[in-house]
C-alpha positions in Angstrom: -27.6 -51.6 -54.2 -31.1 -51.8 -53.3 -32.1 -49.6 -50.3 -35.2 -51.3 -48.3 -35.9 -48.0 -46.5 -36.7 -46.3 -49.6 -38.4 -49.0 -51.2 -40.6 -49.2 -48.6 -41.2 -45.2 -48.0 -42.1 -45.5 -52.1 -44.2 -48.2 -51.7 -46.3 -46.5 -49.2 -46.4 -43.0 -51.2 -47.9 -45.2 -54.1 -50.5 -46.8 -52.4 -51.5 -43.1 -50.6 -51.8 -42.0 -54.2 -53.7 -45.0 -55.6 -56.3 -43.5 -53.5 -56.6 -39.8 -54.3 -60.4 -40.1 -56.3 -60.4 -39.0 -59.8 -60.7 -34.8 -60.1 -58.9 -34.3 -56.8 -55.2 -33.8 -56.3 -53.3 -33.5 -53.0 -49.6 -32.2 -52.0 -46.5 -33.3 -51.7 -46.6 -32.3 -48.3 -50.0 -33.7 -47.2 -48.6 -37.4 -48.5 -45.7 -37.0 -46.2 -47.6 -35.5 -43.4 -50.0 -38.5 -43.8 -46.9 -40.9 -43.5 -45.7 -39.7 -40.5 -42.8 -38.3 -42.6 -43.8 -34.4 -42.7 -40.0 -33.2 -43.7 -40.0 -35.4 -46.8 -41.9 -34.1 -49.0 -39.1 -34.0 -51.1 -38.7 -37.5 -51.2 -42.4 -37.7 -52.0 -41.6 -36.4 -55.3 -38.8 -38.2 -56.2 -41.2 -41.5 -55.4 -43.6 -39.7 -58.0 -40.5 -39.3 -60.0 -40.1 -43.0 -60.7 -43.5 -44.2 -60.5 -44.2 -43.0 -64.4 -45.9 -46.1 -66.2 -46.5 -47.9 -62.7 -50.2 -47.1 -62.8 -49.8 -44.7 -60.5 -51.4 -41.2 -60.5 -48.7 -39.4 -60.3 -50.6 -36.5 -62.1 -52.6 -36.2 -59.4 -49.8 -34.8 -56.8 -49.2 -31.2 -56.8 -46.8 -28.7 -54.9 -48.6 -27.3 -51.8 -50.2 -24.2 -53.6 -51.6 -26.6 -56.5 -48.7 -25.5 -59.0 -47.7 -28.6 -61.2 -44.5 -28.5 -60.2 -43.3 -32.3 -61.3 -44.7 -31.6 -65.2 -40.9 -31.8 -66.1 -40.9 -35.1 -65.3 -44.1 -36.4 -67.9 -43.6 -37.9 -70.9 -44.4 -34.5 -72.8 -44.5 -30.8 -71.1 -48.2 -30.9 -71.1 -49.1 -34.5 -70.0 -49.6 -34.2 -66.7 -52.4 -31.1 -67.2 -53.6 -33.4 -70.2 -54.4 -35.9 -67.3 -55.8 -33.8 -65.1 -57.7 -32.2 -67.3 -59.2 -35.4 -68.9 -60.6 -35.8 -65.3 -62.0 -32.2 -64.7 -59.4 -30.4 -63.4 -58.8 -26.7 -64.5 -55.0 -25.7 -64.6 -54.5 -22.4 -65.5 -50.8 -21.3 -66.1 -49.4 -24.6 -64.6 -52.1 -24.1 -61.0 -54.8 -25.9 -60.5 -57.8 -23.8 -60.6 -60.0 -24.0 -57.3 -57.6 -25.5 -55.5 -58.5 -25.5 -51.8 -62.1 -27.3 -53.3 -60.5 -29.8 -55.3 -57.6 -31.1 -52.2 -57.5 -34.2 -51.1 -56.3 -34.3 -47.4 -54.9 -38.0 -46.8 -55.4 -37.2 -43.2 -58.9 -36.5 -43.6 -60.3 -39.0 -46.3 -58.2 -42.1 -44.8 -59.4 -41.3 -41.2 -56.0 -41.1 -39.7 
């Protein structure tokens, strides 16, 4: 059975994460602050979960202290610091390196 709610709530994740530039990542946490929806960060990974092949950057989305804590669920246990590095970013035993420089605050860049 198809649940609306959480069609919806995904559906919004995605297009918050469509936006995060290339080089820059953002939380879990920030997405779900953004969405009005500041306990579900959770749920914000599951949405990352199942956006693989979607065109989503999923990559992109990190745990709060920049650790890359969804890697588990790329294609191979390096893809998604393959990705990020491809676009600039530093990880360095599974963090992203400079991480308060390279954040992307939803809040901030969408003017909410």
């Amino acid at each position: 059975m198809v649940n609306p709610r959480k069609e919806k709530f995904f559906s919004d994740v995605y297009e918050v994460v469509k936006q995060i530039p290339n080089g820059r990542v953002t939380s879990y946490g920030a997405i779900a602050a953004f969405l009005g929806t500041k306990g579900s960060s959770r749920m914000v990974g599951y949405a990352m979960n199942a956006s693989h092949g979607t065109g989503v950057p999923a990559h992109r989305v990190v745990n709060r202290l920049g650790l890359l804590t969804g890697k588990h669920h790329f294609p191979t246990p390096n893809a998604m610091e393959e990705l990020l590095a491809a676009e600039g970013v530093v990880v360095e035993e599974n963090q992203v390196k400079n991480f308060d420089k390279l954040f992307w605050d939803p809040m901030v860049e969408l003017g909410i």
